[in-house]
BADRENDO-440204 format. One record per atom (N, C-alpha, C): y, x negated, z negated; atom name; residue number from 1. Coordinates in steps of 0.05 Angstrom, whole numbers. Layout:
REM residues N
+--------+--------+--------+------+------+
:      y :      x :      z : voti : mise :
+--------+--------+--------+------+------+
:      Y :      X :      Z :   CA :  NUM :
...
+--------+--------+--------+------+------+
This chain:
REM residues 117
+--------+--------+--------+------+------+
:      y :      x :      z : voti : mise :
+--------+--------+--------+------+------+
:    -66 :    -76 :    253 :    N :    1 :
:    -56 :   -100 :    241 :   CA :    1 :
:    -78 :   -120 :    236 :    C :    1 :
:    -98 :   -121 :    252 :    N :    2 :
:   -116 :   -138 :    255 :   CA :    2 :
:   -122 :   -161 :    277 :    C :    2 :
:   -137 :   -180 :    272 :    N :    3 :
:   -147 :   -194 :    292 :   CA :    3 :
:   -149 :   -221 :    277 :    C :    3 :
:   -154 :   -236 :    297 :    N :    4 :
:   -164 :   -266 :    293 :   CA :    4 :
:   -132 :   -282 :    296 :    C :    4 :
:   -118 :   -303 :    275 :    N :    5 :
:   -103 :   -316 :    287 :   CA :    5 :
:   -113 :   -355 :    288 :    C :    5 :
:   -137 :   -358 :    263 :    N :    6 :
:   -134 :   -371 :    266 :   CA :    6 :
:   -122 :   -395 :    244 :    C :    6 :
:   -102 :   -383 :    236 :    N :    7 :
:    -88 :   -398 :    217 :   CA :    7 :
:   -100 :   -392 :    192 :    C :    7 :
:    -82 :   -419 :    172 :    N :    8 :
:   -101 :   -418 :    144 :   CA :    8 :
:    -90 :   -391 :    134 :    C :    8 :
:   -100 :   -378 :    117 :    N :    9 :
:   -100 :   -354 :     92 :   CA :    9 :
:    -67 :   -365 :     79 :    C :    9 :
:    -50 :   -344 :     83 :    N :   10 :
:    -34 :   -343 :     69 :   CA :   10 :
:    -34 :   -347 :     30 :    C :   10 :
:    -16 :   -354 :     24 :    N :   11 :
:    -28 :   -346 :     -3 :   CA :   11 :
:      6 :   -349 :    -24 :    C :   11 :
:     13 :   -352 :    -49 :    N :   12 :
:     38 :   -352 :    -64 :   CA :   12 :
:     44 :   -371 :    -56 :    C :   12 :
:     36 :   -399 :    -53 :    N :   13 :
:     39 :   -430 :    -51 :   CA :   13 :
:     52 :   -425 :    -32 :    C :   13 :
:     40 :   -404 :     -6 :    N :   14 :
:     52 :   -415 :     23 :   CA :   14 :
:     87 :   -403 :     24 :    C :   14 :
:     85 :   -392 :      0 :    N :   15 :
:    120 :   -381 :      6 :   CA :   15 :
:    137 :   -387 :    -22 :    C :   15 :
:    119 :   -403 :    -36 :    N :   16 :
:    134 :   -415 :    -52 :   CA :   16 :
:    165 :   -425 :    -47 :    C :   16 :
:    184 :   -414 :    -60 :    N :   17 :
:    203 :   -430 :    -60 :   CA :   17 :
:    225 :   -407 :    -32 :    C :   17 :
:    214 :   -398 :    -24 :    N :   18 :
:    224 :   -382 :      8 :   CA :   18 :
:    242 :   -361 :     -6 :    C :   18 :
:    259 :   -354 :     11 :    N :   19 :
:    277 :   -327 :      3 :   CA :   19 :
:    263 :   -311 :     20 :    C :   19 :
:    258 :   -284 :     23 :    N :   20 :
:    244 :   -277 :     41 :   CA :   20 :
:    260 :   -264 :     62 :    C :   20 :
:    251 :   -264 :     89 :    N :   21 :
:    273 :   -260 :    115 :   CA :   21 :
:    269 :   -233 :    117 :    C :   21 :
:    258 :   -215 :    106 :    N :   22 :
:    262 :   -181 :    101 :   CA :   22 :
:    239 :   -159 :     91 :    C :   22 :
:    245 :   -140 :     90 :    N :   23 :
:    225 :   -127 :     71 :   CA :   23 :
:    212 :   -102 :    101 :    C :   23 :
:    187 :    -97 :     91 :    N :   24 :
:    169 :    -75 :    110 :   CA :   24 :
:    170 :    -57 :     87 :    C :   24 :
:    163 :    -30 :     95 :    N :   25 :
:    150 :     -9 :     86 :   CA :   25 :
:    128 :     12 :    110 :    C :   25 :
:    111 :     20 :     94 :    N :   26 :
:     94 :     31 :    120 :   CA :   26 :
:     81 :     54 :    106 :    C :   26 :
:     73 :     67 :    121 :    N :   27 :
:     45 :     96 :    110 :   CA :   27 :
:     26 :     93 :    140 :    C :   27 :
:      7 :     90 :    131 :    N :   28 :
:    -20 :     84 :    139 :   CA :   28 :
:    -40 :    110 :    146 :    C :   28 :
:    -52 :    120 :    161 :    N :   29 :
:    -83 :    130 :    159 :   CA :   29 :
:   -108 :    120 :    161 :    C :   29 :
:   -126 :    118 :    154 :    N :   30 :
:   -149 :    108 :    166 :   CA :   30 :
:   -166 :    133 :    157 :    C :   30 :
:   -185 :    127 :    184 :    N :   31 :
:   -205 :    153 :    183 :   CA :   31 :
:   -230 :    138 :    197 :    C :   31 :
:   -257 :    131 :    181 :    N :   32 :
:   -276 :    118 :    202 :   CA :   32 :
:   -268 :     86 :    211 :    C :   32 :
:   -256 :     85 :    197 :    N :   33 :
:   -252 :     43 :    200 :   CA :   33 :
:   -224 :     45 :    224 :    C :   33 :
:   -216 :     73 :    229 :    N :   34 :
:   -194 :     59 :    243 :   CA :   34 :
:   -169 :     74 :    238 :    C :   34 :
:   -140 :     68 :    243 :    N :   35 :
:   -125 :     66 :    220 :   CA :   35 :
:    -99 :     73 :    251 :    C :   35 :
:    -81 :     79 :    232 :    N :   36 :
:    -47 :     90 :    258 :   CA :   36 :
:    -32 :    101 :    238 :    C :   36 :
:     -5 :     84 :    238 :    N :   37 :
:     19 :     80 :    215 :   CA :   37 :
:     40 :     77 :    236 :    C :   37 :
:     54 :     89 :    214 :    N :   38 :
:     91 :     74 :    221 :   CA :   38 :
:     94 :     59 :    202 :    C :   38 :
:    107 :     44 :    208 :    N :   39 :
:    129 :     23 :    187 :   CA :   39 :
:    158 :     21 :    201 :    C :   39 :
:    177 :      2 :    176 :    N :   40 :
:    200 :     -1 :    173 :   CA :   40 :
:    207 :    -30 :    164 :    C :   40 :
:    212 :    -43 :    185 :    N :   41 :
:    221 :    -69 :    180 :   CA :   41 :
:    256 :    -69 :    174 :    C :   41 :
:    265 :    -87 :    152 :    N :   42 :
:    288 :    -90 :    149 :   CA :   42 :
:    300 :   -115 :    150 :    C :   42 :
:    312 :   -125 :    171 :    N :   43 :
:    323 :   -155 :    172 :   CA :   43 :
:    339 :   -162 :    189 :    C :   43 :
:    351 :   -183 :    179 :    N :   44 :
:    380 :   -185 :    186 :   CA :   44 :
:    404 :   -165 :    184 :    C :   44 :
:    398 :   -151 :    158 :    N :   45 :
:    417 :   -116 :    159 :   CA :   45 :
:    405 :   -101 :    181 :    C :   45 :
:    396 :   -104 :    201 :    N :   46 :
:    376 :    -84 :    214 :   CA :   46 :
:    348 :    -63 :    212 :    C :   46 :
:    356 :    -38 :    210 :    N :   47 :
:    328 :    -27 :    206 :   CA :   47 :
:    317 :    -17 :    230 :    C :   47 :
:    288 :    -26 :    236 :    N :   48 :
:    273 :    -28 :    256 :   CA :   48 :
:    248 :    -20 :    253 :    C :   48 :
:    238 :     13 :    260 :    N :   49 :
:    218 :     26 :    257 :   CA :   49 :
:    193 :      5 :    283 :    C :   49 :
:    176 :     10 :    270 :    N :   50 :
:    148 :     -5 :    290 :   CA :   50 :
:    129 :     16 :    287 :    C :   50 :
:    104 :     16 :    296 :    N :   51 :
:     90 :     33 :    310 :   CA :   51 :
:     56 :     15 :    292 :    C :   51 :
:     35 :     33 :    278 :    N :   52 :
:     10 :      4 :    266 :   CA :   52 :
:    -13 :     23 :    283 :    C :   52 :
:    -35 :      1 :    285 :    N :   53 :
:    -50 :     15 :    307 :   CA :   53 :
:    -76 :    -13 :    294 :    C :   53 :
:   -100 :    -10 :    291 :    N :   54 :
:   -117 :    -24 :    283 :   CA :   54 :
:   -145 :     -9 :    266 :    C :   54 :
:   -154 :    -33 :    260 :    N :   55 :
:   -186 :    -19 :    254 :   CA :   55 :
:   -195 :    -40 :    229 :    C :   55 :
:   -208 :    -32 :    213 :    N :   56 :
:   -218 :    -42 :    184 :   CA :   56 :
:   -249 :    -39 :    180 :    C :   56 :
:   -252 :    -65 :    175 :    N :   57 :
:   -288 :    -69 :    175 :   CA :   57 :
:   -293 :    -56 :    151 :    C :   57 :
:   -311 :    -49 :    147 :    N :   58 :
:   -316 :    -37 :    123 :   CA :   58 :
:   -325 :     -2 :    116 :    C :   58 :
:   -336 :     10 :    104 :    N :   59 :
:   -343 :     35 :    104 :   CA :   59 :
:   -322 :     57 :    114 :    C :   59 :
:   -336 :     83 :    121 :    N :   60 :
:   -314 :     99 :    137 :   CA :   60 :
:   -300 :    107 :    114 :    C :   60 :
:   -290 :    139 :    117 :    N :   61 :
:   -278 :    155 :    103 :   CA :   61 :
:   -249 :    158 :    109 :    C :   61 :
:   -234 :    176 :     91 :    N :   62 :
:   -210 :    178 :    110 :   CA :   62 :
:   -188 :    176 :     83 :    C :   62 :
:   -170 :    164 :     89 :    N :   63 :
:   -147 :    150 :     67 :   CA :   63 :
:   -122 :    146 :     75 :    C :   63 :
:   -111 :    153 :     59 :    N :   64 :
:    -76 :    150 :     71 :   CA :   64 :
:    -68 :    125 :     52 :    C :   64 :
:    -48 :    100 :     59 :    N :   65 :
:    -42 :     81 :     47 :   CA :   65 :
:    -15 :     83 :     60 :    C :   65 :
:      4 :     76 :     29 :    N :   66 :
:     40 :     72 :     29 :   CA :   66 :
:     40 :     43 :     10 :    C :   66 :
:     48 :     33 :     39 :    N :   67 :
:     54 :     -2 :     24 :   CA :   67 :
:     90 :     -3 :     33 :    C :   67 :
:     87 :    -21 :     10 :    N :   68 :
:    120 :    -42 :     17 :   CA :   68 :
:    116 :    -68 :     14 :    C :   68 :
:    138 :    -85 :     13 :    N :   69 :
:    130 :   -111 :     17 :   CA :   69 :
:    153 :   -136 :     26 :    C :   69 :
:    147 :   -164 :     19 :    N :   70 :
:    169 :   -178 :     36 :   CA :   70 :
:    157 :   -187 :     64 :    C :   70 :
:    165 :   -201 :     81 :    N :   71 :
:    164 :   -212 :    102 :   CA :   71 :
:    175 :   -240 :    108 :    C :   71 :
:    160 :   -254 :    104 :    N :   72 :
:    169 :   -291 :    104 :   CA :   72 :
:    161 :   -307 :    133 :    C :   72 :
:    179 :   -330 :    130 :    N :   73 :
:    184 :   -346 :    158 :   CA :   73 :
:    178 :   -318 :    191 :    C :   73 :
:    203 :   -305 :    174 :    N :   74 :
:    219 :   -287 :    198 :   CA :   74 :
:    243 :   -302 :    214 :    C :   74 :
:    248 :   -321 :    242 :    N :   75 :
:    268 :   -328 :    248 :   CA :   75 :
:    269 :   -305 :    263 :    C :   75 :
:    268 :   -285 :    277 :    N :   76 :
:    279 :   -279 :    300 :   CA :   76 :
:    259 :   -252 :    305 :    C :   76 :
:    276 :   -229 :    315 :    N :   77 :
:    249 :   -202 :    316 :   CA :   77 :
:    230 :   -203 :    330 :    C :   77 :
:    229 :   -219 :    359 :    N :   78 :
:    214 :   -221 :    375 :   CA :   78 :
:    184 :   -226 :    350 :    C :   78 :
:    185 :   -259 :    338 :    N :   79 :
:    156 :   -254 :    322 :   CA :   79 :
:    153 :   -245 :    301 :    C :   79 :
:    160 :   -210 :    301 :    N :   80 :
:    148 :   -193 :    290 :   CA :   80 :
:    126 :   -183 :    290 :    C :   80 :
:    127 :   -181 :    326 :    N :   81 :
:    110 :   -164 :    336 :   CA :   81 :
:     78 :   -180 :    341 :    C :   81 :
:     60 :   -160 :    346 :    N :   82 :
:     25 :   -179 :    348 :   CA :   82 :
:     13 :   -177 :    327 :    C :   82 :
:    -13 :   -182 :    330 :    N :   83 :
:    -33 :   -171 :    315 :   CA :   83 :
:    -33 :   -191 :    288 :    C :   83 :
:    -34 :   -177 :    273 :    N :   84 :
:    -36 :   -190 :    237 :   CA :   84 :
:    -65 :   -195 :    222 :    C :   84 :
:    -71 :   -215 :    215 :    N :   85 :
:   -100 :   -215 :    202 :   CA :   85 :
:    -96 :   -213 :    171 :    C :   85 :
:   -120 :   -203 :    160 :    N :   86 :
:   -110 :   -198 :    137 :   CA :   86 :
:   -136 :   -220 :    118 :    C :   86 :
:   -122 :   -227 :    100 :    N :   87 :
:   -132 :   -248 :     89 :   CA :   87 :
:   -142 :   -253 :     61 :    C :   87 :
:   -123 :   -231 :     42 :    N :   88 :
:   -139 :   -226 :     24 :   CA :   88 :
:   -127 :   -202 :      9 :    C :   88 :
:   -146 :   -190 :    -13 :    N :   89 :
:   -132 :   -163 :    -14 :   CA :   89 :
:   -155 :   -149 :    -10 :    C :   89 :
:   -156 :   -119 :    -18 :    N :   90 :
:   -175 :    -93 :     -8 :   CA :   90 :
:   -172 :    -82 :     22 :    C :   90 :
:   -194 :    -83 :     38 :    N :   91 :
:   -189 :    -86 :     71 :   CA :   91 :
:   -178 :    -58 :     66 :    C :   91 :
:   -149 :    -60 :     84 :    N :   92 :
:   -121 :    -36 :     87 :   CA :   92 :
:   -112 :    -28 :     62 :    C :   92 :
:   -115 :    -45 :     44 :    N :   93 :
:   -105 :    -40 :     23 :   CA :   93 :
:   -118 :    -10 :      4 :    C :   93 :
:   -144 :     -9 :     24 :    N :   94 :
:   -160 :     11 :     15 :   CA :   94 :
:   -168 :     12 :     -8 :    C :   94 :
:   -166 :      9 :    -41 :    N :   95 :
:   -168 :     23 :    -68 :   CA :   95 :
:   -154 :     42 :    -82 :    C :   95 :
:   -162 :     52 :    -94 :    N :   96 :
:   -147 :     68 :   -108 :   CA :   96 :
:   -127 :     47 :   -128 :    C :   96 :
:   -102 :     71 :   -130 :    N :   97 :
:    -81 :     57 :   -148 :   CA :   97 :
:    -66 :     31 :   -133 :    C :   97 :
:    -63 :     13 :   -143 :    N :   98 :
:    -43 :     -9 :   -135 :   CA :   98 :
:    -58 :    -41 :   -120 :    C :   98 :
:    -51 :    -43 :    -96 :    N :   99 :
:    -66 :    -59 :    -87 :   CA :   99 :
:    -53 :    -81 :    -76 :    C :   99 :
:    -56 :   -103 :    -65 :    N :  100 :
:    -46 :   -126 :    -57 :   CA :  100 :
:    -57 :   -127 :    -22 :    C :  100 :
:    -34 :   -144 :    -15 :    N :  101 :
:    -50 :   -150 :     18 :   CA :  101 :
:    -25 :   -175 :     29 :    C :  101 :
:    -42 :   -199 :     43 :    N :  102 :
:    -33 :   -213 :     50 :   CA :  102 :
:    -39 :   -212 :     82 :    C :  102 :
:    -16 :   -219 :    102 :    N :  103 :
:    -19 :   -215 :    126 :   CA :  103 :
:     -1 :   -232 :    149 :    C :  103 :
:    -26 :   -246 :    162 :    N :  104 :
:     -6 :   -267 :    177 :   CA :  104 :
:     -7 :   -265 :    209 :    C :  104 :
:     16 :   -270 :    224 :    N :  105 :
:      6 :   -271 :    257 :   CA :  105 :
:     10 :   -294 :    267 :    C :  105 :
:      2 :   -293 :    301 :    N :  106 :
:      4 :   -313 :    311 :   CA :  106 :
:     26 :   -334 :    307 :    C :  106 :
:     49 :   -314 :    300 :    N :  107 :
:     70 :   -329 :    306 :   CA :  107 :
:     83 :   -342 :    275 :    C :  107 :
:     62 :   -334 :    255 :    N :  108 :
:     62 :   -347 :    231 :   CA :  108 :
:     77 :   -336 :    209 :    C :  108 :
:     87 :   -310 :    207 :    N :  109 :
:    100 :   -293 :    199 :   CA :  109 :
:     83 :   -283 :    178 :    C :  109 :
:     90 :   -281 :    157 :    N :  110 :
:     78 :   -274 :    132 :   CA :  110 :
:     89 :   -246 :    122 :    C :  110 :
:     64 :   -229 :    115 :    N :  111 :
:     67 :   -206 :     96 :   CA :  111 :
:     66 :   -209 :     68 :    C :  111 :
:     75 :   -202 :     48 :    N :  112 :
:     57 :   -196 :     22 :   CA :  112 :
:     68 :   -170 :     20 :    C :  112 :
:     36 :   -158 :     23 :    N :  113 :
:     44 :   -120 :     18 :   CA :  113 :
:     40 :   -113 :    -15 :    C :  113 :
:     48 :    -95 :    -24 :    N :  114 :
:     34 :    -83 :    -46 :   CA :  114 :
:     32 :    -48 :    -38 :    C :  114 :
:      4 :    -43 :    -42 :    N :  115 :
:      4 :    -18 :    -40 :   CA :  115 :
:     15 :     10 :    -68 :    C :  115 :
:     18 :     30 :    -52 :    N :  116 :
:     23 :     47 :    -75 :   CA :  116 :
:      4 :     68 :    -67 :    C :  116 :
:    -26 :     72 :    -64 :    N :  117 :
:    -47 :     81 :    -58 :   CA :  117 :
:    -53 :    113 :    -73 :    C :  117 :
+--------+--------+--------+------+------+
């Protein structure tokens, strides 16, 4: 769930006011900066398992992370999919206890995760 998009840093402002177009849940590994999850997208009454695959700058070690979350400026499943940058937050939501994570893609699709670490 990484990469370059480019766009400004998500933040509360940017979804101010939004209903959100559906909720994720996911469980995470990372081992050595690099990381392979499932998640669970829910939208439009549809539940739609996805596949996480990515890598996290930052020191090794090995950590399991269970986030949930909403999902904003969702029209359509197609831009679900593609690499997500993460913008602010503990990189993979890597701390102990309760963590935050904001995450946006190309296609401008907004996360706000909270972890349950």
């Amino acid at each position: 769930m990484a990469g370059c998009t480019g766009a400004s840093a998500p933040t509360a402002q940017s979804i101010a006011g939004l209903t959100p177009s559906g909720s994720v849940t996911l469980n995470e590994t990372f081992a050595a900066g690099y990381g392979g999850g499932r998640g669970t997208l829910i939208f439009n009454g549809g539940t739609y398992p996805f596949t996480l695959v990515g890598a996290v700058v930052g020191p090794g070690g090995a950590e399991r992370v269970t986030a949930s979350g909403e999902v904003y400026k969702l029209a359509n499943l197609e831009e679900f999919g593609g690499r997500y940058t993460q913008f602010s937050g503990a990189a993979g939501l890597s701390r102990a206890g309760a963590g935050e994570l904001w995450l946006q893609n190309n296609a401008g699709v907004i996360m706000h995760l909270y972890s349950q670490t």
